[in-house]
Steps between C-alpha positions, in 0.01 A plus 500: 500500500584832371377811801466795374257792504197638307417862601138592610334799599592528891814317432653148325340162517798196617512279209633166424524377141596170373513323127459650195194513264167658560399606822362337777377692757476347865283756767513368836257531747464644852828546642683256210771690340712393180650243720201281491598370162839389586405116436286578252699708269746225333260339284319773349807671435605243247265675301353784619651846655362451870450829662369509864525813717393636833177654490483896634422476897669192542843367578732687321245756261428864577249576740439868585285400803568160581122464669301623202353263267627492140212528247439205224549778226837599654597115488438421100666845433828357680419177334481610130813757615698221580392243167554809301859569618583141382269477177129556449424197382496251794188330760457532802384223767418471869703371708289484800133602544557891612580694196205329325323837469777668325476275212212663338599844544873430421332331186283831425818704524739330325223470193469884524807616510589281189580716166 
C-alpha cells in the first residue's frame, strides 16, 4: 500500500492505494479507517487500483468539530473527490453497512458533475 493524501475542503483525506487499473474504491464504516482493508487489499490489487481512505471525522480525516455529525452530502463529495483524484472511471462498494446512504448521493454527484 501506497499512503498518500487527497485534499478536501477542511483539509486532506489519508489515503492508501494499491494495484494498478481502474479504481476501486473501499469506504469504511463507523470508526474503520483505510486500515480495514489491509487483508483485503492483495487480491483485488492484482487487478484493480484499490483505494481506501479515512472518512472526514474519523481516525485520521479532518474534523473541524470532532462532535458534530458529518452530513451524507459532505460524504459522496469526499468520495467522488477522492475516485476523481485517481480516475473517474471506477465503482464504489460498501464495505460495511454505515456508508450505505452515501451511495446514492455519491452516485447523483458523480453523474452530475460528469462533462
Amino acid at each position: 500500500m501506497v499512503a498518500g493524501a487527497v485534499a478536501v475542503s477542511g483539509g486532506g483525506l489519508h489515503v492508501e492505494r494499491a494495484g494498478e487499473g481502474v479504481p476501486l474504491l473501499l469506504v469504511s464504516g463507523g470508526g474503520g479507517d483505510a486500515g480495514a482493508y489491509a487483508d483485503v487489499v492483495p487480491r483485488p490489487a492484482r487487478t484493480y487500483t484499490v483505494i481506501g481512505y479515512d472518512r472526514r471525522g474519523g481516525s485520521r480525516g479532518p474534523s473541524p468539530d470532532p462532535k458534530a455529525p458529518v452530513a451524507v452530502e459532505r460524504r459522496a463529495d469526499d468520495a467522488v473527490t477522492v475516485l476523481d483524484h485517481y480516475g473517474r472511471n471506477g465503482s464504489v462498494y460498501p464495505a460495511r453497512t454505515s456508508p450505505v446512504a452515501t451511495f446514492p448521493t455519491c452516485s447523483t454527484r458523480r453523474s452530475s458533475s460528469r462533462p
